[in-house]
N, C-alpha and C positions, 0 to 999 in steps of 0.2 A: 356977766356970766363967764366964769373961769374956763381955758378950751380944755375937751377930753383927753385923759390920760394917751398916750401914745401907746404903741410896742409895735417892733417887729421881730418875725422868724425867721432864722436862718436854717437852711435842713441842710446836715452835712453828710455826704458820703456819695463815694464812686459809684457805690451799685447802683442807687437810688438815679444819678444821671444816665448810666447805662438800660435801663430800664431792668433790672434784675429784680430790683426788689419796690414792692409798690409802697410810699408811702402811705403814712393810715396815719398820721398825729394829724397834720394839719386844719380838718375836718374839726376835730374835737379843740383841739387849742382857741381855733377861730369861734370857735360857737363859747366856750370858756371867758374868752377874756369878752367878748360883744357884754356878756352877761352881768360880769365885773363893772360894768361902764368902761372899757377900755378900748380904747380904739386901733385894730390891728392896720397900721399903714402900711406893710410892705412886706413881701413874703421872698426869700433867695434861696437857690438851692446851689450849691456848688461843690465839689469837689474834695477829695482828701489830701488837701497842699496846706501845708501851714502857713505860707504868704497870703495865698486865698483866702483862709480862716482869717488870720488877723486883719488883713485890709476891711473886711464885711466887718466883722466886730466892731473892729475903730467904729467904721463908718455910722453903723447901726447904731450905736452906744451913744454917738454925739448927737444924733438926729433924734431918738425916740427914748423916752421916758425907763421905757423897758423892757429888754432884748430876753429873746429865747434862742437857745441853739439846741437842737434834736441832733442826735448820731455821732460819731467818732469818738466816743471812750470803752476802752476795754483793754484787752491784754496786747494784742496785736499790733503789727509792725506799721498799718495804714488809722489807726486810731492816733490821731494827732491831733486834737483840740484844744486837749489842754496847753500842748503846746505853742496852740494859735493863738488862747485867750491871754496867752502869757507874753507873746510877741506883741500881742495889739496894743499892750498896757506898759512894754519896757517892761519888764518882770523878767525873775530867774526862778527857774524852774525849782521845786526842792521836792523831798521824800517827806510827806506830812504822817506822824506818827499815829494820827487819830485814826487816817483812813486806811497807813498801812495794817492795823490792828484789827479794823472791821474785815477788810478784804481777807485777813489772813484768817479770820473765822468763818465767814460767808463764803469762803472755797475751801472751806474745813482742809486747812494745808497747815494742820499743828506741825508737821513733820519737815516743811519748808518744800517739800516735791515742787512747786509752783513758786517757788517765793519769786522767780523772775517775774513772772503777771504780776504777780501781788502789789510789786513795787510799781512793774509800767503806770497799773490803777492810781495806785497813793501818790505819785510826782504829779504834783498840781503848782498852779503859781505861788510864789514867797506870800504875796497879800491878798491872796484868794480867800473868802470866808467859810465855811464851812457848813450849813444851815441842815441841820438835822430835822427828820421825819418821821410819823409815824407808819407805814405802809400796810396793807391785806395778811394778815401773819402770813398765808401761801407764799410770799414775796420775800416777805424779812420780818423775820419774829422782833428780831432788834431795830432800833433807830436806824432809819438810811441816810448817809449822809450826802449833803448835794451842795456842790460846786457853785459856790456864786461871785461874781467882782465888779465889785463900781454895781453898774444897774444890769448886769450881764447872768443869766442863770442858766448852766449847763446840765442838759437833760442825755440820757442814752436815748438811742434811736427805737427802743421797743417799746412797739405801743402801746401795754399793758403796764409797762415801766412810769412811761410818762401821763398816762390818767393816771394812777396810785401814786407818783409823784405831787404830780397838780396838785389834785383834792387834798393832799396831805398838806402844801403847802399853802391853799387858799385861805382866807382868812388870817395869814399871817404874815405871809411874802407876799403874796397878791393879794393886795386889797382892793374891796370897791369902794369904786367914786361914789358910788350912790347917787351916780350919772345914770338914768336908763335912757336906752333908745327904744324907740318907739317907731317901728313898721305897722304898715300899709301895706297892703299889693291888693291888684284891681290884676283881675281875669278876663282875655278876651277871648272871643272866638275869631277874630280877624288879624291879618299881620298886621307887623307894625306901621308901613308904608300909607296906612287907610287914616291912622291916629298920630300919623308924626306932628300935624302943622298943632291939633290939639294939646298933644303932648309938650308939644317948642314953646309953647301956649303958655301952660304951666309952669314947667321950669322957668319961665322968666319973670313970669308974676310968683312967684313961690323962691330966690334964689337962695334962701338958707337952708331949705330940705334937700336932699338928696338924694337924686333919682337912678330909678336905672329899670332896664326894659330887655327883656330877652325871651326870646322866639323859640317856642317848643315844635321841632317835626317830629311828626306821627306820634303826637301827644294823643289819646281820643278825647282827652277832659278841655283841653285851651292850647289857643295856637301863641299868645303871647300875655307873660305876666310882669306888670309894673311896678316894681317896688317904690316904695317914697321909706324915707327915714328920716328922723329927725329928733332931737330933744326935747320940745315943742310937742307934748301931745295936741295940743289944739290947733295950733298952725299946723297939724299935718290933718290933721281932720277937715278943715278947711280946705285945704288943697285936694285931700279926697275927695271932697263934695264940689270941686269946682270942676275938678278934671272928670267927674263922671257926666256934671253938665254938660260939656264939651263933645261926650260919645253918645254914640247912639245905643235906647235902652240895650235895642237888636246884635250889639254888638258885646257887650258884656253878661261872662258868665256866672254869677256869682258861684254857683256847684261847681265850675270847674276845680274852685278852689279848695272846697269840701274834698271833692274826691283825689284831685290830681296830688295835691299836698297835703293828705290825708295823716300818712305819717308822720312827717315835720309839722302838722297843726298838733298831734297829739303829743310829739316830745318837748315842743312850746307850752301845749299846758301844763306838762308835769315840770316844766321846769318854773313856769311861774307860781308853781301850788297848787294850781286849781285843783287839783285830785290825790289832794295829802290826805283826804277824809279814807279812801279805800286804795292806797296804793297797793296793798298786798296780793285785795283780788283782783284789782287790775292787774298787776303783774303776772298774777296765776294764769286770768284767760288766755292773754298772749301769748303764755308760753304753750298752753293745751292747745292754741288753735298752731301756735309756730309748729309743733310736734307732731299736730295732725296730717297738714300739709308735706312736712318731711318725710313722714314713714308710707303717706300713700301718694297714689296719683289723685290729682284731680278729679278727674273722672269717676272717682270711686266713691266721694265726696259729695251730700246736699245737705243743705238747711232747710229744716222745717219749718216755714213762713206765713204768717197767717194776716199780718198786716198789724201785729202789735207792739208797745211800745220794748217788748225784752227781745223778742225777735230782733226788731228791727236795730238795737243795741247791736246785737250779735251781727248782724251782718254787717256796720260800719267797722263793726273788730275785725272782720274774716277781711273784707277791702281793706283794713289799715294794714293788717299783716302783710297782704299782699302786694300791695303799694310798694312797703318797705324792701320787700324780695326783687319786686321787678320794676320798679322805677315807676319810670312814667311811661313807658313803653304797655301794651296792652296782656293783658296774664288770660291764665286761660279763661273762659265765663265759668262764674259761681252756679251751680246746680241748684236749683230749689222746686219745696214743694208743697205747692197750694195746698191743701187739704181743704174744699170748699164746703160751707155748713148752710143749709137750706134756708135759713133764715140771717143772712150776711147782710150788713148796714153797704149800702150803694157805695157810702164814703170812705168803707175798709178797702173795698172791691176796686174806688178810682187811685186809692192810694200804694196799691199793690200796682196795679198798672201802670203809675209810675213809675214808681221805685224800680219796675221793671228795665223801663226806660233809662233810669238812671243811673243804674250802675249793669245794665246791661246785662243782666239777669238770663242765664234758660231755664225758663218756669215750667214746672210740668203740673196743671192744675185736676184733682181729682175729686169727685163729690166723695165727702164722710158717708158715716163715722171713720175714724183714722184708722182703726184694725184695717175694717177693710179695703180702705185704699192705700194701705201698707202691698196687704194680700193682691191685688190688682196690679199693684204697680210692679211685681214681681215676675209679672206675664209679659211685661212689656222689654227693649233695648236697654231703657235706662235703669231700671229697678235691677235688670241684671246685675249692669254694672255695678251699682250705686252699695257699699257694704258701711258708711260711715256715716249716720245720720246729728248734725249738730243741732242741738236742740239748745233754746232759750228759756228753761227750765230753773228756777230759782228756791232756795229752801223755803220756802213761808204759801210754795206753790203746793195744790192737794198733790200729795202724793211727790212732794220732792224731797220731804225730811231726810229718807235713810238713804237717798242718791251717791251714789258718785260719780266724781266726773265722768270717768269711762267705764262702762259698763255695758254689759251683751244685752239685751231685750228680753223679756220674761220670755217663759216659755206658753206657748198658744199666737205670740208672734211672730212677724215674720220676723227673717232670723238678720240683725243688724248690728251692729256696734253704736251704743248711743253715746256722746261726748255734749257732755254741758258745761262751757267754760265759763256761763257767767251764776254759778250755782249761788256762790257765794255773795253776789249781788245786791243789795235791798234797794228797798222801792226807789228809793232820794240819791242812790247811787246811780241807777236808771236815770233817772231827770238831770242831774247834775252831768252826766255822761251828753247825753242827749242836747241839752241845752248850753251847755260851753263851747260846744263843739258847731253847732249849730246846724245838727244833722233833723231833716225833716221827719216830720212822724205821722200820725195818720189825726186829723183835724175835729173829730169827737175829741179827741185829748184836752183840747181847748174848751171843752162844750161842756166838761163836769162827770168826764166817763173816766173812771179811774182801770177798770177793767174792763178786754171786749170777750164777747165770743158774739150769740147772735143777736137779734133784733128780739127774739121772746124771751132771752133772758140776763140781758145787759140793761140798767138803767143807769141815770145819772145818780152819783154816789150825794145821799142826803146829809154827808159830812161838806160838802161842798156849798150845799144850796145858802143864801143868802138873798135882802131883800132889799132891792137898790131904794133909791131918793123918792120914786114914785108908785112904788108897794106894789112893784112887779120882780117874782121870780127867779131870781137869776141863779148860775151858778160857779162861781171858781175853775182856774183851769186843774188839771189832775196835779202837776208839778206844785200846787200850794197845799195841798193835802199833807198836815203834820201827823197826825196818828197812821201810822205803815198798818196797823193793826186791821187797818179800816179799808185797808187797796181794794178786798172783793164785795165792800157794803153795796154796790149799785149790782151785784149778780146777784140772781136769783136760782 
């Protein structure tokens, strides 16, 4: 087996060591090329010194397959890169006619007011290639052209610049190996100090995967998370099953990893496809529940919860968003609100009281009908508060056709703003949501219930039922259900 392509970055600029300006490429480059099959070894940040620039160049170029450099080109007197990359190769600088042509249009300087810039831009090395792109028309309605030499490609340091750069040139300057790596991580609730000799364990029987272990404070999901990697899916699977043998059940969390890496599980599925069937209303939710969150407080905020499987979508959204805002650090608690119905399956009821547990929920539980424990809850602190009700509400739901996302409450209601971000949803996009992600649900689902509400008028859906090897009854879980048409056949 041939070794993984190489690359390292170089990030150039003063401000960026002074602490003025934060870099933001880094983050995306590294998750970019991982994905490529590429393997980033080395990351450097230094300075606006063209001896600097060249020596890292040299250096990087000879070592790794394929170099990136973020920062120092533009008009100005401390933008010296290209200077750098022209040192590091022996090159002579020159005025490239192609670039000064774009630049002198892309700063719409027909009249030469700028042509100083113009030119600083276009002086690139004599044997620099030129590698044209197509970029976001917002960016550059025409081709962008981009700086590259030997295995060397220079990017500007903006970070909008350089994704619309990337993308534009993936698939054709950067190619995949059609190398994947393959991670693992094990969640603990215990430090590391408890699982080292287990862990030392591993690593020595396991020495072609590649570990690495790092301690989360004041995580509330896991005190520490173990990665393994490898190219090898099986020998790393392997080594996951050996190194779990090693700890105790008591000590591993599997939900830590659901919730704690909540966001990074969901950017990992969309980049592996898994939810190329409904990217658009995925995208929609996030943004209604992101929008939500920005325009109000917290506090002003609940979810209508009832222990079912669109709800319960909805709330792993509102926790991913959240996630994504506030790390791993603890965000304020999600508001929710029971609505209890007299005749509740015990199993919605243990499932709720979980889930409570789980993501650490403040449940306010009120007996139906829902009018009235609308009306109730309006007497109370938190119904005060509360003016934003998220609702799990889907078009093919009664009464959700003419919906939209946001919308005030009929009148004879109490008076709310209702937001449904997974309106657009259907049933398989639910399950496939659900089930990738590997977020728990409520255990009738497994039992042939495709729809809940109570115990007098929930049945197992008779699209499901089926009759095993010994001419007994059985029923499919809700996620194999192919006719959507069929979701509410077990209500009555």
């Amino acid at each position: 087996m041939s070794p993984p392509k190489t690359a390292g970055v170089i990030i150039i600029g003063d401000e960026v060591l002074k602490g003025q300006v934060e870099d933001k490429n880094l983050h995306f480059l590294a998750k970019k090329l991982t994905k490529l099959g590429i393997r980033l070894c080395k990351v450097s940040v230094i300075g606006d010194s063209v001896d600097e620039i060249a020596k890292e160049i040299s250096e990087f170029s000879s070592k790794y397959d394929q170099v990136i450099t973020t920062g120092g080109i533009g008009p100005t007197h401390d933008d010296v890169t290209y200077e750098g990359l022209a040192a590091a190769f022996n090159d002579v600088l020159i005025v490239n006619k192609e670039m000064a042509d774009f630049w002198t249009w892309f700063n719409n300087d027909i009249d030469g007011q700028a042509r100083k810039s113009t030119i600083k831009m276009a002086t690139v090395p004599s044997n620099a290639t030129i590698q044209y792109t197509n970029l976001k028309e917002h960016i550059s309605p025409r081709k962008f052209p981009v700086v590259t030499m030997h295995n060397v490609c220079i990017f500007p340091g903006i970070p909008s610049y350089v994704k619309a750069i990337f993308e534009g040139l993936e698939g054709n300057y950067f190619m995949s190996t059609e190398k994947k790596f393959h991670i693992k991580r094990l969640y603990l609730n215990v430090w590391e100090s408890v699982v080292t000799d287990s862990l030392n364990e591993t690593v020595s029987k396991f020495p072609t995967i590649s570990f690495g272990s790092y301690p989360k404070v004041n995580c509330p999901y896991y005190k520490v998370v173990i990665t393994m990697e490898s190219e090898n899916g099986s020998v790393l699977d392997g080594a996951l099953e050996f190194l779990r043998s090693r700890i105790l059940d008591e000590y591993i969390t599997d939900e830590g990893g659901m919730l704690g890496d909540a966001w990074i599980n969901l950017e990992q599925a969309l980049n592996d496809g898994k939810f190329n069937s409904f990217l658009e209303p995925l995208d929609r939710a996030i943004k209604v529940i992101e929008s939500i969150f920005e325009e109000n407080s917290p506090h002003e905020i609940f979810i209508a919860f009832n222990g079912g499987k669109d709800c319960t979508v909805l709330l792993h959204l509102v926790h991913t968003v959240l996630n994504r805002k506030y790390g791993l650090e603890e965000y304020p608690k999600i508001n929710v609100l029971y609505v209890k119905n007299e005749n509740t399956f015990k199993e919605v009821e243990d499932f709720i009281c979980k889930t409570t547990q789980r993501y650490r929920l403040d449940l306010v539980t009120k007996q139906g009908p829902i009018r009235n424990a609308l009306n109730e809850l309006k007497m109370t602190e938190e119904g005060k508060r509360w003016k934003i009700a998220l609702m799990g509400t889907r078009r093919n739901d009664p009464c959700g056709k003419n919906l939209d996302y946001i919308q005030k409450t009929d009148q004879g209601w109490s008076e709310l703003t209702r937001v449904s971000p997974i309106l657009d949803w259907s049933y398989s996009n639910i399950w496939q949501f659900l089930r990738t992600l590997s977020i728990p649900y409520c255990k009738l689902y497994d039992q042939g219930y495709t729809s809940l509400d109570g115990k007098n008028n929930s049945l197992k859906n008779p699209k499901l039922r089926y009759v095993d090897e010994t001419g007994k009854e059985c029923f499919h879980p809700a996620w194999k259900l192919d006719d959507e048409s069929a979701e509410r056949s077990g209500r009555e």
